[in-house]
C-alpha positions as CSV (number, residue, x, y, z in Angstrom):
1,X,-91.8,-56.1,-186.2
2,X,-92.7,-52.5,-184.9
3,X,-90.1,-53.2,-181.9
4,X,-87.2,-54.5,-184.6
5,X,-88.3,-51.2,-186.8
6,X,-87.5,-49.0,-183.6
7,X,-84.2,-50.6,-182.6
8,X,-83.5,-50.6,-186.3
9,X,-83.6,-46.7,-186.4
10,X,-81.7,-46.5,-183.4
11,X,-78.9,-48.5,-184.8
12,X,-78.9,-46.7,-187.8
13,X,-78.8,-43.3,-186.0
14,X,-75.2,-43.9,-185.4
15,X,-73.0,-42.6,-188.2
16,X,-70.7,-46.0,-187.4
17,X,-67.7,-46.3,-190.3
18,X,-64.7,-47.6,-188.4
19,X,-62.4,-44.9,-190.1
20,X,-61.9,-41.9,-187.5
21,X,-60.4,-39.7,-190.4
22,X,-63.7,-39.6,-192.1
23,X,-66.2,-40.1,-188.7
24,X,-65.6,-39.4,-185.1
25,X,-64.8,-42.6,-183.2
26,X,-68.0,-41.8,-180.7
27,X,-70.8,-43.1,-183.8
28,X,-68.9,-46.1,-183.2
29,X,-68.8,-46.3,-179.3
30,X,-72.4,-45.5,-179.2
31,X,-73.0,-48.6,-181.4
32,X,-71.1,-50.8,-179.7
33,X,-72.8,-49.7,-176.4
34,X,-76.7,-49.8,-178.0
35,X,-75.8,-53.6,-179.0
36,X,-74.2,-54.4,-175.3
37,X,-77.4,-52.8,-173.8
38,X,-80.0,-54.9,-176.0
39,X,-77.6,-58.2,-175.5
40,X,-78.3,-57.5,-171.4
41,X,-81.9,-56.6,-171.9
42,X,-82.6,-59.8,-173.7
43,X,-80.9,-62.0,-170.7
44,X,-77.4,-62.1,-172.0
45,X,-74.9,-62.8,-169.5
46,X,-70.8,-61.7,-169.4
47,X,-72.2,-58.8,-171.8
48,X,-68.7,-57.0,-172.6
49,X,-67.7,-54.3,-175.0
50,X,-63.8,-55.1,-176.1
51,X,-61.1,-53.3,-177.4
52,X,-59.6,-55.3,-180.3
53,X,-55.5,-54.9,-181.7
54,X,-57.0,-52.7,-184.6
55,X,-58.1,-50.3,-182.3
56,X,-61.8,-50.9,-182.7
57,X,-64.4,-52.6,-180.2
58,X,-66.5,-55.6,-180.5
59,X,-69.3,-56.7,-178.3
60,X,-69.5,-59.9,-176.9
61,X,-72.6,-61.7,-174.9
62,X,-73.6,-65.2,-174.1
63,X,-77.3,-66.8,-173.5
64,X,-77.1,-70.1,-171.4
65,X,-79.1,-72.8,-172.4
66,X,-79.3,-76.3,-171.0
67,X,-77.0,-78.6,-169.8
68,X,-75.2,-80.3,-172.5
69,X,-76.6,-78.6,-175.1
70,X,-74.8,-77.4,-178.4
71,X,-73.3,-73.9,-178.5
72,X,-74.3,-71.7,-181.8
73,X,-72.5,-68.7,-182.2
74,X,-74.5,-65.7,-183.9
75,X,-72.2,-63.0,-185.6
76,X,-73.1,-60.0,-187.6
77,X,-71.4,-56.5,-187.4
78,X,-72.3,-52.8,-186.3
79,X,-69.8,-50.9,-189.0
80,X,-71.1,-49.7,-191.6
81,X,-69.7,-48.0,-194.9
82,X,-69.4,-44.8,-195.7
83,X,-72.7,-42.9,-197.1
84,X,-70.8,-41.9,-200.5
85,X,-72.0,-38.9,-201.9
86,X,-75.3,-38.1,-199.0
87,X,-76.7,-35.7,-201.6
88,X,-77.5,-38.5,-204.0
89,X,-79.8,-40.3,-201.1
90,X,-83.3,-39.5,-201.7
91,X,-83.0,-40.1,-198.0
92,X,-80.9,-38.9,-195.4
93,X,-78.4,-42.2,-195.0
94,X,-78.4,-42.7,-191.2
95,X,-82.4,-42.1,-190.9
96,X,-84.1,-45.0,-191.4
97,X,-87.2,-44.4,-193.4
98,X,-90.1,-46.6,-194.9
99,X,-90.7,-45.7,-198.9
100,X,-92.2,-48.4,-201.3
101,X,-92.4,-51.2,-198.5
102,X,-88.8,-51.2,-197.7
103,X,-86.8,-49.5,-195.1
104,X,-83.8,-47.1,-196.5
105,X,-80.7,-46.0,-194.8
106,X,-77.1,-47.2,-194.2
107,X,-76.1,-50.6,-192.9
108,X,-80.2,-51.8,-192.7
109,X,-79.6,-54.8,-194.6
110,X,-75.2,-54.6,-193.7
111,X,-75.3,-55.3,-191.4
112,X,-76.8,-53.6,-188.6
113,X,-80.1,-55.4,-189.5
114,X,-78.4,-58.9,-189.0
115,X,-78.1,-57.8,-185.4
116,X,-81.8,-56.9,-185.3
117,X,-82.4,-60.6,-187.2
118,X,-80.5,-62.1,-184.1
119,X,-82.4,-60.5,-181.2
120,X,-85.9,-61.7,-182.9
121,X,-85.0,-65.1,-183.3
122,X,-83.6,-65.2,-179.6
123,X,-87.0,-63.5,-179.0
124,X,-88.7,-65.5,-180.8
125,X,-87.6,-68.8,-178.9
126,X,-87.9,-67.2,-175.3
127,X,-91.8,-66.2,-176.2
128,X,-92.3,-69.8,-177.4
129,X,-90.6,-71.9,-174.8
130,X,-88.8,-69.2,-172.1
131,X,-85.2,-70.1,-172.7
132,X,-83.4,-71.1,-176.0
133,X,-82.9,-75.1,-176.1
134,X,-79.1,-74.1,-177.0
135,X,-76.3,-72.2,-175.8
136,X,-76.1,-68.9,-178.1
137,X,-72.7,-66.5,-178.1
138,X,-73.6,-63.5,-179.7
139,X,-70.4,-61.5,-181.5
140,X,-71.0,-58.3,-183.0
141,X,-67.6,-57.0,-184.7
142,X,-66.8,-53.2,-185.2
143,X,-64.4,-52.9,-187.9
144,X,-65.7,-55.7,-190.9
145,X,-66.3,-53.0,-193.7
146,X,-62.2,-51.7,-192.9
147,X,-60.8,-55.7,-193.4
148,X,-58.2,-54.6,-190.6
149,X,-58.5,-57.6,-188.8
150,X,-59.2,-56.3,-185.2
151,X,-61.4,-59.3,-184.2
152,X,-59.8,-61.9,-186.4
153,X,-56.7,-61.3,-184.1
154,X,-58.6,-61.2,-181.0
155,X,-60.1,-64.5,-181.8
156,X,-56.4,-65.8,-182.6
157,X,-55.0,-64.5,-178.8
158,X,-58.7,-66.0,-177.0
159,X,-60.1,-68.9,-178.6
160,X,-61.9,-69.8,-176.4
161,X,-64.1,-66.8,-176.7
162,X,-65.7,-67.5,-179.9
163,X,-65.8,-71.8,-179.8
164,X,-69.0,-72.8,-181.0
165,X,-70.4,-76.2,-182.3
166,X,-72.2,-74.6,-184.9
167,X,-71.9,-71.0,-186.0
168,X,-74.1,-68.3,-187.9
169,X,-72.8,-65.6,-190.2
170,X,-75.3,-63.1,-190.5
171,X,-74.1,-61.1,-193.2
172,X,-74.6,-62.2,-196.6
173,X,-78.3,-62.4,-198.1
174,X,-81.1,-64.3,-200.4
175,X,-80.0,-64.8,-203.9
176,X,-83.0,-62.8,-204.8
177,X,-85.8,-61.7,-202.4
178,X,-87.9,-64.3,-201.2
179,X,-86.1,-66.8,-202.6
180,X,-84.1,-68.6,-199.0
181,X,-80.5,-68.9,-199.7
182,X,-77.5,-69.6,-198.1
183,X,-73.5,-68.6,-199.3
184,X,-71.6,-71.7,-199.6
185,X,-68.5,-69.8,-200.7
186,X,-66.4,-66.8,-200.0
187,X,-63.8,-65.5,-201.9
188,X,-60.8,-63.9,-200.0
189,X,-59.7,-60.4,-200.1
190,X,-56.3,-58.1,-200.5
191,X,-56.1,-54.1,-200.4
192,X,-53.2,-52.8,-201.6
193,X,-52.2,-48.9,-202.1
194,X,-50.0,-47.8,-205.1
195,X,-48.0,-44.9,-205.2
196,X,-46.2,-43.9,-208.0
197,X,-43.4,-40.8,-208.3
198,X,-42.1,-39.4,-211.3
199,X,-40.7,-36.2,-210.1
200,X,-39.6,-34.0,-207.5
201,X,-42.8,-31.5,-207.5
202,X,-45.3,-30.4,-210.3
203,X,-44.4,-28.7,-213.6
204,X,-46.5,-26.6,-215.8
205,X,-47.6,-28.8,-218.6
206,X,-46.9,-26.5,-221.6
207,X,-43.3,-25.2,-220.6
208,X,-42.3,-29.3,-219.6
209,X,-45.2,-31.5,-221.0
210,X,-44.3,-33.8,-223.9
211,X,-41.0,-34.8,-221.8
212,X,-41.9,-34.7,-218.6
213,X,-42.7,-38.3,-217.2
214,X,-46.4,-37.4,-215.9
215,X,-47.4,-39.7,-212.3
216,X,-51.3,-40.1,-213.1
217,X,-50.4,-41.2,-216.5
218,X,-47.9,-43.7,-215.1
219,X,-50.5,-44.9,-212.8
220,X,-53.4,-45.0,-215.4
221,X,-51.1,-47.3,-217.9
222,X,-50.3,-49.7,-215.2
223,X,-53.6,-49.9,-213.9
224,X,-54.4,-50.8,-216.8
225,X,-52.2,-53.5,-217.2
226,X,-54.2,-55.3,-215.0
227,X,-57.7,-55.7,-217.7
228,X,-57.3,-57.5,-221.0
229,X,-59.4,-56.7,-223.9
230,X,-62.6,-58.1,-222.9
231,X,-61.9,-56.5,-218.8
232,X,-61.1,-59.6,-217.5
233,X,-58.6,-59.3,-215.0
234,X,-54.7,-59.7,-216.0
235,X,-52.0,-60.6,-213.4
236,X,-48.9,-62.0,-214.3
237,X,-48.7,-65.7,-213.2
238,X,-52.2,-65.9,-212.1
239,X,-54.1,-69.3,-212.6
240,X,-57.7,-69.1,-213.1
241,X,-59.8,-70.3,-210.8
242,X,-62.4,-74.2,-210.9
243,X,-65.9,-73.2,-212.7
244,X,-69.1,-72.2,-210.2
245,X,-71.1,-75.4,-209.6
246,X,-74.2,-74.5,-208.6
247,X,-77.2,-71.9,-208.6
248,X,-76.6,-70.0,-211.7
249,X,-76.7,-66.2,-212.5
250,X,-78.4,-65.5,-215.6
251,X,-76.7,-62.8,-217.2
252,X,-80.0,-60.8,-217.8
253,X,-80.7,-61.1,-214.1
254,X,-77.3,-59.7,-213.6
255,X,-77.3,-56.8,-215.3
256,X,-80.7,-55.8,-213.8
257,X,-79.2,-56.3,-210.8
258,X,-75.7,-54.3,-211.2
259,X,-77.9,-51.7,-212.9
260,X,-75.6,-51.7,-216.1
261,X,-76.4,-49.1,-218.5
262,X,-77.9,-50.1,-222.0
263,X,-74.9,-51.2,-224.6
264,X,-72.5,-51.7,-222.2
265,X,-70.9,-55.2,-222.1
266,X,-70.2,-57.5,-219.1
267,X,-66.4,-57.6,-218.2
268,X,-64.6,-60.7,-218.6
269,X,-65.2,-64.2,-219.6
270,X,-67.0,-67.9,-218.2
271,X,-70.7,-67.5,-217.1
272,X,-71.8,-64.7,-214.2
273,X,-71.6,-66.9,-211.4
274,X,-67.8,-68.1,-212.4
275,X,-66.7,-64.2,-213.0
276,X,-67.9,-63.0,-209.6
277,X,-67.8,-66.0,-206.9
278,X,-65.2,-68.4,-208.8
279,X,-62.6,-66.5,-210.3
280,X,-59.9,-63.6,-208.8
281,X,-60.6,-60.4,-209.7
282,X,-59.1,-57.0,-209.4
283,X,-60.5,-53.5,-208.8
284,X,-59.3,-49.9,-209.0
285,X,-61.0,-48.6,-205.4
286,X,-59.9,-45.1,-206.0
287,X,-57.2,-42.8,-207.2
288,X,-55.7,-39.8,-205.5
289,X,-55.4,-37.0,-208.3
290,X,-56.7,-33.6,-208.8
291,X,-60.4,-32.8,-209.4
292,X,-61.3,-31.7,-212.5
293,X,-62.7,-28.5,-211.0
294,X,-60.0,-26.7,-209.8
295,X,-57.2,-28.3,-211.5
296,X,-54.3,-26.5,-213.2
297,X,-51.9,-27.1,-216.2
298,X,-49.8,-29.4,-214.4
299,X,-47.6,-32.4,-214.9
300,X,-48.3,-34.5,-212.0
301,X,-45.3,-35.4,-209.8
302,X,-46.9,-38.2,-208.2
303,X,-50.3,-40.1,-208.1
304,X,-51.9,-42.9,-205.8
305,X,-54.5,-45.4,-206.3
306,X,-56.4,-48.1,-204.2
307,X,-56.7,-51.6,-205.5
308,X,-58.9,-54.5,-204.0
309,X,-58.1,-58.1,-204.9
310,X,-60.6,-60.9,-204.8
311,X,-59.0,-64.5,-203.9
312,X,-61.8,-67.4,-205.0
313,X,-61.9,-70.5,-202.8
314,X,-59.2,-72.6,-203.1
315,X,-56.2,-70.3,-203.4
316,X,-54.2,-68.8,-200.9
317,X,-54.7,-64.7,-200.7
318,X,-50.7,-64.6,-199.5
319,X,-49.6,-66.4,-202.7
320,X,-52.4,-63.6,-205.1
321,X,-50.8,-60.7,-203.1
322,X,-47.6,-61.4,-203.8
323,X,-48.2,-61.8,-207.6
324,X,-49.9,-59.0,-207.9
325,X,-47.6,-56.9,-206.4
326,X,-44.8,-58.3,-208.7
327,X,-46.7,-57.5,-211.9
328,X,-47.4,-54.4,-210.4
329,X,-43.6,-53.4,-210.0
330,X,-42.6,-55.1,-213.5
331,X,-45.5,-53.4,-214.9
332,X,-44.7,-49.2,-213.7
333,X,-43.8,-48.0,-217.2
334,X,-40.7,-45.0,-218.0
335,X,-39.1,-46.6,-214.7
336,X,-41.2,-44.7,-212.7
337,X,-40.9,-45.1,-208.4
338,X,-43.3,-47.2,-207.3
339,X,-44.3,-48.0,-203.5
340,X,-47.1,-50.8,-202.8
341,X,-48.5,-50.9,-199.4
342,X,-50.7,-53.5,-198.4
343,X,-53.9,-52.2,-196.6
344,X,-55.8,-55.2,-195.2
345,X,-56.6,-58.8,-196.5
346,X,-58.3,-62.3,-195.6
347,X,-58.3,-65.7,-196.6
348,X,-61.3,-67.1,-198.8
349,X,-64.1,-69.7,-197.3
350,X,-65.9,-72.7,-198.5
351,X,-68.3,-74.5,-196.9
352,X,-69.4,-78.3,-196.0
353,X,-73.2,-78.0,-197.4
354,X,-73.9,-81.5,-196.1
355,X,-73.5,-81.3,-192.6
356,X,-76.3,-81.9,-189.9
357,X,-76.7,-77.5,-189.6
358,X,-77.1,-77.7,-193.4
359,X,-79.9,-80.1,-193.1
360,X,-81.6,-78.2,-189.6
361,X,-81.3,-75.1,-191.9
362,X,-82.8,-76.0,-195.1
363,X,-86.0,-77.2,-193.0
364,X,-86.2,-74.3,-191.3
365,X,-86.0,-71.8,-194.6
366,X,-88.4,-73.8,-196.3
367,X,-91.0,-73.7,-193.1
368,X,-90.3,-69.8,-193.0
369,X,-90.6,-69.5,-196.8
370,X,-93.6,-71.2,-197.1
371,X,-92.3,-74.3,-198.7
372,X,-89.7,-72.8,-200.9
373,X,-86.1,-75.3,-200.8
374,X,-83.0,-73.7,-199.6
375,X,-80.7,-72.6,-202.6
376,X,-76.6,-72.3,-202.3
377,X,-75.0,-69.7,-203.8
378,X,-71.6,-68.2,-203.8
379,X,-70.7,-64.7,-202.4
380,X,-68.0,-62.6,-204.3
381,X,-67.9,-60.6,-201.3
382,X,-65.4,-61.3,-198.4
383,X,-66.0,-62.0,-194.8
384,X,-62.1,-62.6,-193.5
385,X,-63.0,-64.0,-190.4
386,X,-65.1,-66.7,-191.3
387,X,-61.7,-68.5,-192.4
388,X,-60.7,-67.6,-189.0
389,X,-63.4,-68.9,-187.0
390,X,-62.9,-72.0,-190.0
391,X,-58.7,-72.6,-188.8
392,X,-59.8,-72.2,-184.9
393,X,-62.3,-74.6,-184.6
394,X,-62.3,-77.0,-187.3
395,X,-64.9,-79.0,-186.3
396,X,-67.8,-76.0,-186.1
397,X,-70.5,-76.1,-189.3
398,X,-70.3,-72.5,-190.3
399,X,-73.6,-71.0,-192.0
400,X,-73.5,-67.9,-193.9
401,X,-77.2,-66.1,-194.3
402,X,-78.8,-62.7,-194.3
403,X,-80.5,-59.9,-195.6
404,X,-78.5,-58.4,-198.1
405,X,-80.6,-59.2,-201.4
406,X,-79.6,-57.3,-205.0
407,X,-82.6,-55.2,-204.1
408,X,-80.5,-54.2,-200.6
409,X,-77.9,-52.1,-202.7
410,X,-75.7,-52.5,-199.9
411,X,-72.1,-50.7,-200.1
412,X,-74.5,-47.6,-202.2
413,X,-76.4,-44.9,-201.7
414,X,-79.9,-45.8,-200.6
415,X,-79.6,-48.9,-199.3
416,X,-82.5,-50.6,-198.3
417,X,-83.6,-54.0,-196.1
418,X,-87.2,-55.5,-197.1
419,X,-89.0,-56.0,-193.8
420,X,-89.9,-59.2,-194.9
421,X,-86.7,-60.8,-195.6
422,X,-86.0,-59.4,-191.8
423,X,-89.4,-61.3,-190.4
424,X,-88.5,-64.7,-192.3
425,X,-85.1,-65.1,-191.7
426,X,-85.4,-64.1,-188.1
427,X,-88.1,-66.6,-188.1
428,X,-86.2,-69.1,-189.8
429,X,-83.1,-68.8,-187.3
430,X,-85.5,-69.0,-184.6
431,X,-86.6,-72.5,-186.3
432,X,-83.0,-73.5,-186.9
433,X,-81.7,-73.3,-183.8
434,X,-84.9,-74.7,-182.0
435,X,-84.5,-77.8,-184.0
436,X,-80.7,-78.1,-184.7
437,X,-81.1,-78.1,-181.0
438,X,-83.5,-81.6,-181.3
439,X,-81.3,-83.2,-184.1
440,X,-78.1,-82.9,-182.1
């Protein structure tokens, strides 16, 4: 643990969002690089950093076990998402730094911490037996926070790369800490960028305001088209999706967890677990307009806004882009210009919970959690290229675990990993792959 504390920090160290407007493309480089070094320094052979079509690397290693034996494939990633505001850390963001028992800074828990969790389980099985009893492909992506795609594409061209029997998503977390989950489901993802334009340039609000057709206002009302009364999302044609079956989200626990503020309501309708890993949802990301300080009596001639989709399992993220943007464009009120650009976007996952992995898995969480069962949850979040790796090799048992519990308050300011959700899971995917290794 002292060793994956020090290689945590390092990791950390590098300011690594995969967005060269807002970091220089170096923080990722050097990440890239730390991961290709540690990959050689634990035995790794054909250790390569690549260039993906998005412009982005990935790094790439394999570990050779015996002859016959079944190839797992170990994924996490080394980009990481922006620090937000770095003034409301109580930390800086890209120090990692012990307070309360847990270790603060950005991507600990996402998901530069899953590539720490990989190296101590491989660690783990060379100290107990020399080499791992299975062939492990390590893939550490560098552009999974931006959804552009880079390695999905790759993976698409080289198939070969990536083919795995059995293969481990690092990159979601416990349900709650301590309790030894894994993510059965994924729901899909669309970004999509609206501009509207109502004039030619800005006009001064009391000589032309009243007649004026005002951008930002435009773009408020048909944001807003997209929330009904209760919040619950509102696109024109949209089916909801099947009811969660499964571990259950009491609503208390819930709000704890989202930190909502006294009196406010819950958005939407169904139970927790149906709103946020069953059902679509849309969410205004961010809009382009003036900041209140500075602003001036204007009429605004155009406005922007960022919208994310989420596509539960079993529908098509093609088919929920498409009606979106239609009730988007039949939506724009005063027949306003409207342009929607679509930024990035990937398919929802589900999993087969009964398969032979499954089984090696749930034994090994419950050894490493001190006899606790393994739970199944559903993630809201998306992880595009686990449908991918899902269409590529059809026949691969594809487990999602990791380390980012509510407590993580990963994608925030001060996010944190618990040191010992990183010793037990390492330990447990040690265990797994030591005895999926026997089963098979």
């Amino acid at each position: 643990m002292p060793r994956a504390r020090t290689e945590l920090a390092e990791l950390v160290a590098f300011r690594s969002v995969a967005d060269p407007e807002q970091f220089p493309k170096s923080e990722c480089e050097g990440a890239a690089r730390w991961v290709a070094g540690a990959l050689s320094a634990e035995g790794f052979e054909d250790v390569r950093v690549f260039a993906t079509p998005d412009g982005t690397e990935s790094v790439y290693g394999v570990l050779h076990g015996p002859e016959g034996a079944p190839t797992v494939l170990l994924y996490a990633h080394y980009d990481v998402q922006p620090p937000l505001d770095e003034d409301a850390w109580l930390t800086p963001p890209f120090t990692l730094t012990e307070r309360d028992g847990r270790w603060y800074g950005r991507g600990a828990a996402d998901c530069k911490g899953g590539i720490v969790m990989h190296l101590m389980a491989v660690r783990a099985l060379r100290a107990a037996g020399g080499m791992p009893p299975v062939t492990v492909k390590l893939i550490a992506e560098g552009s999974e926070e931006q959804g552009t795609g880079g390695l999905q594409q790759y993976a698409e061209a080289h198939p070969e790369l990536l083919a795995a029997d059995t293969i481990v998503i690092g990159d979601t977390g416990n349900f709650r800490a301590g309790l030894p989950t894994v993510t059965a489901s994924l729901r899909g993802m669309s970004g999509l960028q609206i501009t509207v334009e109502t004039l030619q340039g800005n006009l001064h609000s009391g000589q032309f305001g009243g007649a004026a057709p005002d951008a930002l206002a435009a773009l408020i009302r048909l944001l807003d088209s997209l929330r009904d009364a209760d919040g619950g999302t509102v696109v024109d044609g949209l089916e909801p999706g099947p009811r969660w079956e499964g571990l259950e989200y009491p609503e208390e626990d819930f709000r704890s967890d989202a930190r909502v503020l006294d009196g406010v309501a819950l958005t939407g309708s169904g139970s927790v677990a149906d709103r946020i890993w069953a059902q679509p949802s849309v969410t205004v990301l961010g809009i382009d307009c003036p900041p209140v300080v500075g602003a001036t009596p204007s009429v605004q001639a155009k406005a922007r806004a960022s919208v994310g989709l989420r596509v539960p399992p079993g529908a098509d993220t093609e088919e929920l882009t498409r009606l979106l943007i239609a009730h988007l464009e039949a939506h724009t009120p005063w027949g306003a210009r409207v342009a929607v650009e679509r930024t990035g976007q990937g398919q929802p996952f589900s999993a087969d919970t009964t398969s032979p992995a499954y089984r090696a898995m749930a034994g090994a969480l419950q050894t490493a959690y001190d006899g606790q069962e393994m739970q199944i949850a559903g993630q809201g979040g998306s992880i595009p290229l686990c449908a991918t790796l899902a269409t590529l090799y059809p026949r691969a048992e594809i487990l999602l675990l990791g380390l980012s519990e509510p407590a993580a308050q990963i994608h925030a300011v001060n996010e944190s990993v618990s040191p010992e959700e990183l010793e037990r899971l390492s330990l447990a995917e040690a265990l797994f792959l030591r005895d999926y290794a026997l089963g098979s």
